[in-house]
Each structure stands twice: as structure tokens, then as C-alpha cells.
N, C-alpha and C positions, 0 to 999 in steps of 0.2 A: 406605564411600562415602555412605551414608545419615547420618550423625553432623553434627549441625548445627552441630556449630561449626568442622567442617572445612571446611564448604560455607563459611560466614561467612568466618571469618578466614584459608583457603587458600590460597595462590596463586592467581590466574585460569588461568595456564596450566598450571600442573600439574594442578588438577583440570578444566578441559576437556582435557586429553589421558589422566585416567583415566575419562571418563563412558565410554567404547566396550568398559570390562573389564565394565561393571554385570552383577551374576548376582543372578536373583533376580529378583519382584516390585517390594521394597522397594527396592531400589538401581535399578530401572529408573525408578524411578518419581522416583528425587532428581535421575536424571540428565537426566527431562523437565522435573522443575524448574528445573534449572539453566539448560538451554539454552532456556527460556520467553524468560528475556530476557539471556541470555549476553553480549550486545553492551554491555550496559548492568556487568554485571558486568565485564569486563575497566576500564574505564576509572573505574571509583568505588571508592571509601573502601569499610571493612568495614561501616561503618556504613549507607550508602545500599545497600548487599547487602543487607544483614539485612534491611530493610524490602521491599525487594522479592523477596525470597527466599521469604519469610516471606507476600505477597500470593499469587505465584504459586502456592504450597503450598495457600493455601485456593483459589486459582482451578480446582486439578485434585480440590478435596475431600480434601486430604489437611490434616484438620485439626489431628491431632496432631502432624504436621512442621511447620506452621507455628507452633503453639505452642511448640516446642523452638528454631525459629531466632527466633521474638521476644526467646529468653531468654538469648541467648547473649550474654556480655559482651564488650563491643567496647574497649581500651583503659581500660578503668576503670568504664565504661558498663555498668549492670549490666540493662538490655534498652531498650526504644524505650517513651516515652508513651503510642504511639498501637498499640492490638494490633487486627490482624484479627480482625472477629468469624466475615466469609463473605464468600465470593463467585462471581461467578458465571464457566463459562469457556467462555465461546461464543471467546474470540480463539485459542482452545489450539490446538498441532497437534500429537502426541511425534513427529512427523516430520522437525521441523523441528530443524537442527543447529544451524546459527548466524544470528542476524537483524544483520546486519554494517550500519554506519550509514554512511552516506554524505551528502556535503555539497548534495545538490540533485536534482532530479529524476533519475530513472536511466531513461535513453532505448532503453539498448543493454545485452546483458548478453552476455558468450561464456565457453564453457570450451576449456580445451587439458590435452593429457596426456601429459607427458612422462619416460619412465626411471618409471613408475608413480605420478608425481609429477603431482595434478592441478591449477591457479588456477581462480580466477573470477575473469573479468574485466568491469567494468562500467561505462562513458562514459554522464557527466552532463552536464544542460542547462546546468550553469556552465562547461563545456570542459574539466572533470577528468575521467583516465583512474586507475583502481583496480583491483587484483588481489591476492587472497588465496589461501590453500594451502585449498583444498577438503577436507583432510581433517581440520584443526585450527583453521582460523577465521581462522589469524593473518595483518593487514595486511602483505602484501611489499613494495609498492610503489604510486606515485602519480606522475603526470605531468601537468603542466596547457601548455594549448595554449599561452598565453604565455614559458612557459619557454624560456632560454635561446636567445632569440631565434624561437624556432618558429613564431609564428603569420605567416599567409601574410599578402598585403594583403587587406584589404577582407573577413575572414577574425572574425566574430565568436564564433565558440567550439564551439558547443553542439556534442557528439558525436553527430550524426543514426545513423547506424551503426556496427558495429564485428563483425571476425570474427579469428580469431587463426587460426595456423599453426607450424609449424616449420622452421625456416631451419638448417641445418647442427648440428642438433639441441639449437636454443635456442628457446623458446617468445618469439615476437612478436603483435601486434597490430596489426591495419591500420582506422584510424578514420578516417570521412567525418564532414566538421565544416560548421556553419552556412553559412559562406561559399564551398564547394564545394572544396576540399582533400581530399586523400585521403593520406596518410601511414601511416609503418609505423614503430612504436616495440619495442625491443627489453625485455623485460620482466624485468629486472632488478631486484634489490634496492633498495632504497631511496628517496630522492623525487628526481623528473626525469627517473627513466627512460631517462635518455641522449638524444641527441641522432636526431629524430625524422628518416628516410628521406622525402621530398616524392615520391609516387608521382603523384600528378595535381596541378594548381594548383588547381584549377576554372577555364579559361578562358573567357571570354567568355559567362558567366553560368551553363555549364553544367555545374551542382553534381550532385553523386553520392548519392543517396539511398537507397541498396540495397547491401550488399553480403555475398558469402557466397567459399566457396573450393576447391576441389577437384583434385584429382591432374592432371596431365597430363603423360603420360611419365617420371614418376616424379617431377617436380619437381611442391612446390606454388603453384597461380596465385590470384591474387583477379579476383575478376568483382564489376561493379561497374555499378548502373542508374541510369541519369539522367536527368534532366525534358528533354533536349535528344533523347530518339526514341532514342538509343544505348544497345549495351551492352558492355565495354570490359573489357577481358580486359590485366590485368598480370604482369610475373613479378616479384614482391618482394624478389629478391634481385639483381635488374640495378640497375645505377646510376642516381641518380638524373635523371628525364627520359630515359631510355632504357627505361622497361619497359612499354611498353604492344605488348601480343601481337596483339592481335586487337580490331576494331568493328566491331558489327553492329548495322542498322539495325531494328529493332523496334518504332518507336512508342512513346510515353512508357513508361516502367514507373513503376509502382506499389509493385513489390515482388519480392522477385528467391531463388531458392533453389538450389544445384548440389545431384546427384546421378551415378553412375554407371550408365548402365542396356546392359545389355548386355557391358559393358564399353569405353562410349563416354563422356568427361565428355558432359554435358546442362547449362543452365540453363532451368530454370522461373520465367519470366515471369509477372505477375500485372500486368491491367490496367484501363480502364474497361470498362464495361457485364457487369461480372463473368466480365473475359474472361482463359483462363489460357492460355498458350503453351509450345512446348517446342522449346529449339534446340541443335543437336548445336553443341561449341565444338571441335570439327576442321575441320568443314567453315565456321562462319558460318550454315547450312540450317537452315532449320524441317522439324521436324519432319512429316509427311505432308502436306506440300507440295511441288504438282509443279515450283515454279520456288524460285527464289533469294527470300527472303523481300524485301518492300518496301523499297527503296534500294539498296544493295550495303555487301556486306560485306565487306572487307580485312584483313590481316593487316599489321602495320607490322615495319618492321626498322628505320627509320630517322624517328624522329619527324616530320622537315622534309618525309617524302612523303606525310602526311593530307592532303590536300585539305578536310579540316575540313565539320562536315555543310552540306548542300545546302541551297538558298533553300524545302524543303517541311521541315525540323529540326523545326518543331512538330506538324509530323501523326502524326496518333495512329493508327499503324496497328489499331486495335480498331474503326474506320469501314470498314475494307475487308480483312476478313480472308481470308488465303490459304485457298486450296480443303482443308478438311480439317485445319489447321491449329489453330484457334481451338475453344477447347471452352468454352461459358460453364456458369457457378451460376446458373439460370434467377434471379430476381429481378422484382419489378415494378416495379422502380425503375432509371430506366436512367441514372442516373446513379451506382450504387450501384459503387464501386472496388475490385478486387481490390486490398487494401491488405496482404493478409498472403499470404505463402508461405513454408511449411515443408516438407523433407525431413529425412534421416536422415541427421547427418552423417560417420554410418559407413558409410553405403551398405550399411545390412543392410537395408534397407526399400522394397522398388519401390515405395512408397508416396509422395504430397506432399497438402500440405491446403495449401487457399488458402480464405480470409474475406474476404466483404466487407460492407457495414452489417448485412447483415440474417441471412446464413445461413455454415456452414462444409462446406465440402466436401470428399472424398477422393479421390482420383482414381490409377489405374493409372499410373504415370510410361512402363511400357512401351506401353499403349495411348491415352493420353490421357485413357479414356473414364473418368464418373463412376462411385465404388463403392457403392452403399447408397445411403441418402436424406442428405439434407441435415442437418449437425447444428445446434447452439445459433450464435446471431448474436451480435451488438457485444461479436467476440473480436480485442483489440488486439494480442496477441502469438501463436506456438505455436513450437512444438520437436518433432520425431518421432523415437522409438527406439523401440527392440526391450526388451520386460521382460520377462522368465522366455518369450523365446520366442515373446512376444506382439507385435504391430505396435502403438507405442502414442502418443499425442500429448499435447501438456501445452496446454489451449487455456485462455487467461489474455484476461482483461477489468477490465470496468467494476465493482467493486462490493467486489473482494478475491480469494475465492475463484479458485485454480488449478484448472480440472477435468482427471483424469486418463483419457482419454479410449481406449476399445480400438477400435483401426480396423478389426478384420478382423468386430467385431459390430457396429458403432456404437452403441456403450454405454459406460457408467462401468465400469472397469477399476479404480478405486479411489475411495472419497469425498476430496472435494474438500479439497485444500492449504488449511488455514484460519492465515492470520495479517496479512497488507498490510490496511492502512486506507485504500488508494486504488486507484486503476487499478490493475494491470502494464500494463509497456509493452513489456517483452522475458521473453524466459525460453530457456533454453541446455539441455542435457543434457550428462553426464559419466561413462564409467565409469572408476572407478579401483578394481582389487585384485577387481573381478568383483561390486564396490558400484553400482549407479547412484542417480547423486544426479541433482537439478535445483536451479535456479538461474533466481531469478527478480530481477525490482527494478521499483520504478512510481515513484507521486505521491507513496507514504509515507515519499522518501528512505531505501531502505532496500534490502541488497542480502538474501535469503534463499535458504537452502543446506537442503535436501529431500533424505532419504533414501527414493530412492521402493520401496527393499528391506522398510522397515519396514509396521506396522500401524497405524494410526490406535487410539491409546487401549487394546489389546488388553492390554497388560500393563501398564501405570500406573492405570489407572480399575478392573479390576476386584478390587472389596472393599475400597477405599480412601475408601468412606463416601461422601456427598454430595456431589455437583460440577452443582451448576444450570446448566442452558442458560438462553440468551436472546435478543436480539438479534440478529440477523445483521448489521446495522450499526450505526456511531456512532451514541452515547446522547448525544443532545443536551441534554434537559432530564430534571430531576431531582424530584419530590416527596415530604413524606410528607403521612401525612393520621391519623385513628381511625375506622376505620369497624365499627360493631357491638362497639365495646368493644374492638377488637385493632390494634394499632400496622402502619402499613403504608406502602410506598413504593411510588409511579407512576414512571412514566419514558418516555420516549418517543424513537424511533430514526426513522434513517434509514428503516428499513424499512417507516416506515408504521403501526407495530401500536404502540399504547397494552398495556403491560403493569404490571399489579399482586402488589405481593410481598410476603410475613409478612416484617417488618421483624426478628424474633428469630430464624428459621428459616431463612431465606433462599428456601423453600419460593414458585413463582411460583401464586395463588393464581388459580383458572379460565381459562379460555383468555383470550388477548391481546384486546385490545378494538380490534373492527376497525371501519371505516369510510372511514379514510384510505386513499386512492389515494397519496400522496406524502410526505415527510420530514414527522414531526411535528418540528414547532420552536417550539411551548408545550405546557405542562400544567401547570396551576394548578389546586388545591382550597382550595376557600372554604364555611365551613358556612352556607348559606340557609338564611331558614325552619326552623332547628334540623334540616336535614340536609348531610352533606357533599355536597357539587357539583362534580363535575369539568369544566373548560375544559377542550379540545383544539384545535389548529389546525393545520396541516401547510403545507406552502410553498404549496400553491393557493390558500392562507388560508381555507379549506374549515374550520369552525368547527364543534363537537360541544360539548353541552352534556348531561351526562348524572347522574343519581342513584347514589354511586357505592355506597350499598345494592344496591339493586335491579337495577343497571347499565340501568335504562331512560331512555330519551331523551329528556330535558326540551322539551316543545313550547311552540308560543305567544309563544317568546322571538326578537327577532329578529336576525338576524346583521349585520345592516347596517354596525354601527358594529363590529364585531369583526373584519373583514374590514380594517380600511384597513392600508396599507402602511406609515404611519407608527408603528405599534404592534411593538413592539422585545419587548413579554412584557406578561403579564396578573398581577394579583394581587388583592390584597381588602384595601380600610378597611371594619370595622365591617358586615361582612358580606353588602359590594355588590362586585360585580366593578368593578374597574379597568384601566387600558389605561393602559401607560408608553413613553414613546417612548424612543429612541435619546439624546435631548438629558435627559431623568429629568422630563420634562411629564407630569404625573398626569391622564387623562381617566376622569372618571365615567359608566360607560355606563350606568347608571341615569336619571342627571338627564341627559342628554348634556350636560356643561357641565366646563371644566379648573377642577381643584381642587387648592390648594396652590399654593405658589413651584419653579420650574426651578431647580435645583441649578446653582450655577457651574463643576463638571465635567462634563463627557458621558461617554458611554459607561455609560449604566444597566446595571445587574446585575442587581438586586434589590430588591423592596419587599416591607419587614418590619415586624413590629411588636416593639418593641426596648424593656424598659421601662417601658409603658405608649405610649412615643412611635411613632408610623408615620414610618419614616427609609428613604432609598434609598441604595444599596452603590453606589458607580461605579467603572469600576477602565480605564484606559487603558495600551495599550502602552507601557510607559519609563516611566509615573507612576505615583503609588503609590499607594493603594484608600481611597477616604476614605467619610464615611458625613455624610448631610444632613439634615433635619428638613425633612420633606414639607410641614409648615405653612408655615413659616416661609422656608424654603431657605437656611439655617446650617449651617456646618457644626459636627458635634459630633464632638468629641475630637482628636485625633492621626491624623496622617499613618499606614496602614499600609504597611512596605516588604518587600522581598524578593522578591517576583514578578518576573522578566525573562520578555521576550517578551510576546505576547499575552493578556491577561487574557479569559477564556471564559467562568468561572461564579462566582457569590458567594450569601454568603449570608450571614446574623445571627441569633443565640440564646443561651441560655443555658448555660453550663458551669460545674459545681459550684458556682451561686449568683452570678456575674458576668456578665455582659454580653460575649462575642466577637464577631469576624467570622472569618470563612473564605471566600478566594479559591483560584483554580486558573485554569491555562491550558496554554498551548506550550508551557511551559520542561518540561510533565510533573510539575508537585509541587501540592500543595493545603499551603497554609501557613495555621496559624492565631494569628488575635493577639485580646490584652483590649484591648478597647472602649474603656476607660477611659485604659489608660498605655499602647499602642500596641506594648507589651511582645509578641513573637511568642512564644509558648508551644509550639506544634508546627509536623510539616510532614514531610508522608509524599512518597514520590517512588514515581511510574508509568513503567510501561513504555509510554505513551501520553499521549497529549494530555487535561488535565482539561477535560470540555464540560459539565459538571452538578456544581451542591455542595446540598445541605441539610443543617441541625443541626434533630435529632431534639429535642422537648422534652426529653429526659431527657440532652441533652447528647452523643448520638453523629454520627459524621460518615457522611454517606451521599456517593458519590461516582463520578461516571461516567466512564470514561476506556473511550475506546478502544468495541468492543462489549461491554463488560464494565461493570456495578456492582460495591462491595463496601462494607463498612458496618464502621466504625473505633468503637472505644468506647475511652477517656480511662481510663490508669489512672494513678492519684495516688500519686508516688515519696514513700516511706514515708523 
């Protein structure tokens, strides 16, 4: 399993159906490689493996395996131009099974388990529904709300919710969509899914925004919350327009979760003023309230005899809570929404957690009352199971990381899920075969499958040599610099921290260079005065000017003109800082005065000194990277192409004695061409977005993607 040319040129699906034999360190460790970017492997050439086969191998410090998959010949190919030298793996998880791609934001995420057989399933903001075999990665099926006549009127798409179940022991899914529909698709093979069941329309504006499902009398029902004060109890297997069981009036929800307690179904309401409820769905009754919860609740047999909500439909029962009823998440913000509720959807856990902006809370579902203190805030998603025994919760946000969270101590139960490059926004649990997995998806278009059985790095990292940490967020911008005679790269992340790295070792040299409260989004070195200088800025536009010797704080200088908003990056003519906008207008913060001609593309990259000449890179989405003459505002040479999508970073220097450029962006690839004939000479491909390029005097590519650098060196086919 470890043999790199197996990895290279194998099957995608026969070797992801042998990583789960791996025995050994060494096999477990090719099997984390593998599945690093698995998703990316199924769908590419042996050739675009190899190169990222071969990244991921130095991103866990396994640097001999990456050296054996650079070598491997691919069709006649006798290895890639460009070889890892290092890199760093703050993006790793060996948790993680498969990072399954999806076409747009992922809103909704569920699992079902049927005959031991488990899916994920996942509804995106463009109206597509997706579901894969959880234990092998592979896509089964897709449905898009347009299909086959499906979408309702007035009915725009985007999947708000989604919960699955079992229907005559066929696994389905019940999706709440932009325009207030509720529907139930049968989750079969292939694309369309079949023709979707209409369980609700949305009438009369009142969309369903919540939904979850639970047992009742042996059949399963969906429960469903909506901005009209209702909560709407279906049976999914009644015909269509005939299956609404039960409405009860509630007050707006929020956010909505079933459980079992007692042996009664329950739904768990989440509402304003961080207010959580709990209503028995036999009766319509709140819980520890002496009367009928606010409005009346009914049960339907016959659609035509709703009386449809009352002239008070927008009252938000969270303004006059029943006696003993209402339990809030204390907050100082009274406006702060219980937007999240979680249970167990095995009902192994008397336990729910509900979130709202600021705090997360656990709460007794048999008592109501709060358990332990309050945990972590701005958590957009969570999930509750039982692991080894344990009551446990997946509470998912703003930034990436999953934290795995133990309810019964309120503590980390495990270090945090590391691989999403944006929010989550849902995240699901699953046992199959006495596995539990989780199942997560957010902003990074992506759906990820978590073995929460496994160990974080325990058997892949140790004694597999060097594997640098770094970042905790996207690496925006990219430098090198000489400082003290030794070659070295800055960079600067989401996270706020300026970090410095031995450009041959990969080794991060002294702690991160702090200052920044927010996103640094430049870092420029320029030699003053015969010493290196470092520019920093970060989105406050909060400006650091420091000796990058001594790492002390250059004073005296003022920030005034470093600060505007029209400044797009910093760089150096002739060993003054500069300020480039957005349009490639060169402003001199020395003289304060523009210098040079505006290039006739936009979208600056880069100012280089190229040749002798000071020239700027510009590279636009759909067009293709040209390079200008700062004097002058000419362009020089050839068009470069090859980049689709968004162009993010560029950069110009020298390679074995000629003149290049080097671009990268969204498509995921850093392509490189000569300056001169326009001729593309390379072109590595990421399992992330490129947001940082530099070429090293000596002709190496430095390269940030993702939260992850790594540094490529040029070898010359013989």
C-alpha cells in the first residue's frame, strides 16, 4: 500500500477501498496521504496525483515518500519539473476520510443508515441535493430542485434544511428550499433522484426553516419550524397534500431539534432572547406549563379544516413565556437568537445543545435546566452522540476547525477536526459497523467525512521526520527576504500573526510576529538604509514597520499614507517603499507623489524588479497575466495564459538565467511561463486555493495555498 507508483497510477477506487486494510505505521501513513486530498484524486489524470500526492507527502513530513511519488513515471513521463522541497501541514487531519467536492455552498448536511449501509447527504445554496456511500466516498446520487418539473412557484432553490429517514426501508430525504417548500426525495442511484413528494408548498409566505424527525408509534414523522409562529408535524409517507399531523403554535423558531425523553417524541425549539423550549408532539403541550402553550394546537386529518394561523402569526412567543416553560442562555444581548439546536439522533443522549451569537449551552432535555457553564460562541452548526460511551457534540463555526466537544465534562473530548477553509454550516453524525463518523460541509464547497474512532496524527507523524506547523488560517500574502546572510520566507495569514521561515529547512524561525488584531493582507520587505524592512498591514489597515534583524519597531515613520484604502499591496523601487493600487497606480510614500504610467489592465499582482526594469504582473479573472513597464506603462512581451478562474497572487524572477512569471489562483494551480516567449514551462496543482506566489533569487517557487506554504525547486530534464 505504501509503493508510490501504486498510489500514482492505481485506480482511485480500488485503492480507496484498500486504505481501511493499512497495517503498520508506514501503510497508515500513505493511507493519510491518500485521503489528504482523495476527492481531488478520483477525478484527475495520474499526472495531477503525482503532484499532489507527492505535496501532501511533504505536508505530513514524510519526505521520502514524496520523493519516490515525484519519480514515478506517468505514461512515458519520467517524473514532474517541479519537486517538493517542504512543506508545511497545519491543513492535515489522518481523520479525515474523504473531502467530497460539491458545486456551492453546503447549507445542510444529514446521514441515514440503512441494512448497515451508510450516505451523506448534503443541500447546497444553488438547489442541488447529493449523497455518497459514507464508507467509500463514492458519489450515488444528485438532484437539483428544477428537475423534472419540481420546483414549486415562486420557489428559488437554495436547500435551507434537510433531514433524511426510512420509508418502507428505503433511505429518503426531506429538503426545506428558499421559497418555503418542503419535499421528500427518494435517494436513489443516479442524477434526479426521482421524482420529488411536495409535503408542504410554503403558503402564504410561510417558509419552513428548521427541520429534524423522529419516531412516532413506530412510523417516522418530520417536524418542521417556521417564521409564521408554527411547528408542523408531517407523515412522509402520506400522499401528497395530505400529510400534515399535527400544528402547534410556538412563536417564531429559530431552530428546531427531536428527541425521545421518557419515551415521549419531544421537539426542541430554539428561539429569541436565547430562549430554548420543549413540546411534547402527542399532546401539542409545552413542556412544564400549566396550560396549552400560546395559540392552540391541532391535529389535522383533513387539510381543508386548518383554520390557517391567527391575525397574532408573528408573535413571537419568547415575549411572554409560559410559566416554567422557557429556559434561556443568560446573554447581554437581547437580541442574541437561539439559532442552533442539537440532539442525539439515536436518542442515546438526554442531552441538546442550543447556540446563539455569543455562548453554547447543554441542557437536560428531561429537566429543561442548564448543565455546566456555558461553552464556546459564533457556533453555526452542532450534532450530538454518544462516543465510546461518552455524551459528545461536534460544535462547528466561523474559521474551519470542528471542535469535538464532551458534554458530560464540558471539555474537548478530542482536538479539533482540522481541514474546511471556511465556515461550517451543518455537520450530521453516523454509526455504521460500530464506526462513528461525522460529516460536515460550509463555505469551502466541500462535503468532509471524519472518522471520529481514529486519532489525530498518532500513527502517521510519529518518526516520519519533519512536518511544520503554521497558520491556523489562509496564507494571504507571501515573501522572501536575506536576513543575516540566510535565505528566508514571511507570510502572513488570516490569523493575524506575521510568520518567518528558513527557506532551505522549512524550520519557522522565532515566534510569529505579533501585533495584528486582524487578517494581515500585505507583507513586503525592502532593503533601507542597507538593512531589510519589513511592511505589514492587516484589514484595519493597522500598518507595522519593523527591522527584520532585530525584529524591533521602526519609529518616526508615519502611517498616514499607508493606511488608505486604495492601496491594493506595498513594494520597493530603488529602496523606498511604494503603495500600488488596484488599477497598477505606483504611489511614492517617500516623496508622497504617483510615479510612473497606470498599466492599461487592472487587477495589480505584483511589483518586481525584472531585468533591470521595475514592471507590474496584473492578472484578471477570464484574462490572461500580462506584465508592464512601471516607467513607461507598456506592455512587455506576451500574453500569459492558462489560469481559469480568479487570479489571487503573481509574481516575476529569474530561472536558470531567463526572465519568468508565476501566477496562481481558484482554479487551485500556480502555472509558470518565460517572460520572453510566453512559452508555460510549469504548473503544480493544490488541493486549495493559491493566495501567495514568490520566486526565490535562486529560481525556487514559494507558494501559499490554503493554510499551508511549500517551496518547489526547478529540476532541469536531462
Amino acid at each position: 500500500m505504501a509503493d508510490p507508483e501504486w498510489l500514482v497510477n492505481g485506480d482511485p477506487e480500488q485503492v480507496v477501498a484498500a486504505l481501511d486494510g493499512a497495517v503498520g505505521r508506514e501503510e497508515a501513513a500513505a493511507a493519510a496521504v491518500y485521503r489528504a486530498s482523495g476527492h481531488l484524486h478520483r477525478e484527475s489524470g495520474a499526472q495531477l496525483r503525482r503532484q499532489v500526492l507527492a505535496l501532501d507527502a511533504a505536508r505530513y513530513g514524510h519526505r521520502e515518500l514524496a520523493r519516490g511519488i515525484a519519480a514515478v513515471a506517468v505514461g512515458g513521463d519520467t517524473g514532474d519539473p517541479w519537486v517538493v522541497q517542504w512543506a508545511t501541514g497545519t491543513g492535515l487531519d489522518s481523520r479525515l476520510r474523504y473531502a467530497l467536492p460539491a458545486p456551492a455552498t453546503v447549507g445542510a448536511v444529514a446521514t441515514v443508515v440503512v441494512a448497515d449501509r451508510g450516505l451523506a447527504v448534503a443541500g447546497c445554496e444553488d438547489g442541488t441535493l447529493h449523497w455518497w456511500d459514507l464508507a467509500t466516498g463514492r458519489k450515488l446520487g444528485s438532484a437539483a430542485v428544477g428537475d423534472s418539473g419540481a420546483a414549486a412557484a415562486g420557489d428559488s432553490g437554495a436547500v435551507r434544511a434537510l433531514v433524511t429517514t426510512v420509508l418502507d426501508g428505503r433511505p429518503v430525504a426531506v429538503t426545506a428550499h428558499s421559497g418555503g417548500s418542503v419535499r421528500v426525495w427518494a435517494l436513489v442511484a443516479g442524477e434526479g433522484g426521482g421524482e420529488p413528494v411536495v409535503l408542504y408548498p410554503g403558503e402564504g409566505g410561510s417558509w419552513i426553516n428548521s427541520l429534524a424527525t423522529v419516531p412516532i408509534e413506530g412510523r417516522p414523522v418530520v417536524v418542521g419550524g417556521s417564521v409564521d409562529g408554527r411547528v408542523r408535524v408531517w407523515d412522509p409517507a402520506a400522499p401528497a397534500g395530505r400529510g400534515e399531523l399535527l400544528s402547534i403554535r410556538t412563536g417564531t423558531v429559530r431552530a428546531l431539534a427531536t428527541a425521545v425523553v421518557d419515551g415521549r417524541p419531544v421537539v426542541v425549539t430554539g428561539h429569541g432572547w436565547g430562549t430554548v423550549r420543549r413540546w411534547d408532539l402527542l399532546t401539542g403541550r409545552e413542556f412544564g406549563a400549566g396550560s396549552d402553550p400560546v395559540g392552540e394546537s391541532h391535529a389535522r386529518t383533513d387539510p381543508s379544516s386548518d383554520p390557517g394561523p391567527g391575525p397574532d402569526a408573528d408573535f413571537d412567543a419568547d415575549s411572554d413565556i409560559a410559566d416554567g416553560g422557557g429556559r434561556q442562555c443568560a446573554t447581554m444581548e437581547i437580541n442574541a437568537m437561539t439559532h442552533v439546536v442539537a440532539t442525539d439522533p439515536a436518542f442515546e443522549s438526554p442531552l441538546a445543545v442550543s447556540a446563539n451569537a455569543y455562548e453554547t449551552c447543554i441542557r437536560d432535555l428531561a429537566t429543561g435546566e442548564q448543565v455546566g457553564e456555558p461553552g464556546p460562541g459564533f457556533v453555526e452548526a452542532a450534532a450530538v452522540s454518544v462516543l465510546r460511551g461518552r455524551p459528545v457534540a461536534l460544535l462547528a463555526g466561523s474559521g474551519g476547525p470542528v471542535h469535538v466537544w464532551d458534554l458530560s465534562a464540558s471539555r474537548h473530548l478530542r482536538p479539533p477536526l482540522i481541514g474546511h477553509r471556511g465556515t461550517v454550516r451543518a455537520a450530521a453524525t453516523a454509526v455504521v459497523k460500530d464506526r462513528h463518523f461525522a460529516v460536515t460541509g460550509g463555505d469551502d464547497e466541500s462535503v468532509r467525512v471524519w472518522d471520529l474512532d481514529g486519532e489525530r496524527d498518532e500513527r502517521v507523524g510519529s518518526g516520519a521526520g519533519r512536518r511544520p506547523a503554521g497558520h491556523t488560517g489562509p496564507v494571504h500574502r507571501v515573501t522572501t527576504a536575506v536576513v543575516d546572510g540566510r535565505s528566508v520566507i514571511v507570510t502572513g495569514a488570516e490569523d493575524g500573526t506575521v510568520r518567518v521561515w528558513d527557506l532551505d529547512g522549512g524550520e519557522q524561525l522565532g515566534e510569529p510576529l505579533a501585533g495584528h488584531t486582524a487578517a494581515v493582507s500585505q507583507v513586503t520587505v525592502a532593503t533601507v538604509e542597507g538593512r531589510p524592512v519589513l511592511l505589514t498591514r492587516d484589514r484595519t489597515r493597522t500598518v507595522r514597520v519593523l527591522d527584520l534583524t532585530t525584529r524591533e519597531e521602526l519609529h518616526g515613520r508615519s502611517t498616514q499614507e499607508y493606511s488608505s484604502s486604495f492601496i491594493d499591496f506595498f513594494g520597493a523601487v530603488e529602496d523606498r517603499f511604494v503603495a500600488v493600487t488596484w488599477e497598477g497606480r505606483v504611489w511614492d510614500l517617500t516623496a508622497s507623489a504617483w510615479i510612473g504610467v497606470q498599466p492599461k489592465q487592472r487587477c495589480a499582482l505584483a511589483l518586481e524588479s525584472l531585468a533591470g526594469r521595475h514592471v507590474i504582473l496584473t492578472g484578471c479573472a477570464g484574462e490572461p497575466v500580462h506584465l508592464w513597464d512601471m516607467v513607461t506603462g507598456d506592455r512587455i512581451g506576451p500574453s500569459f495564459v492558462g489560469l481559469t478562474g480568479r487570479v489571487r497572487a503573481g509574481a516575476a524572477g529569474m530561472l536558470d538565467g531567463r526572465p519568468v512569471v508565476a501566477a496562481g489562483g481558484d482554479d487551485g494551480t500556480a502555472r509558470v511561463w518565460d517572460a520572453t516567449t510566453g512559452r508555460q514551462i510549469g504548473a503544480y496543482a493544490f488541493p486549495a486555493d493559491v493566495r501567495g506566489l514568490a520566486v526565490t533569487p535562486d529560481g525556487r517557487l514559494v507558494v501559499a495555498f490554503g493554510t499551508d506554504i511549500t517551496v518547489l525547486a526547478h529540476r532541469v530534464r536531462r
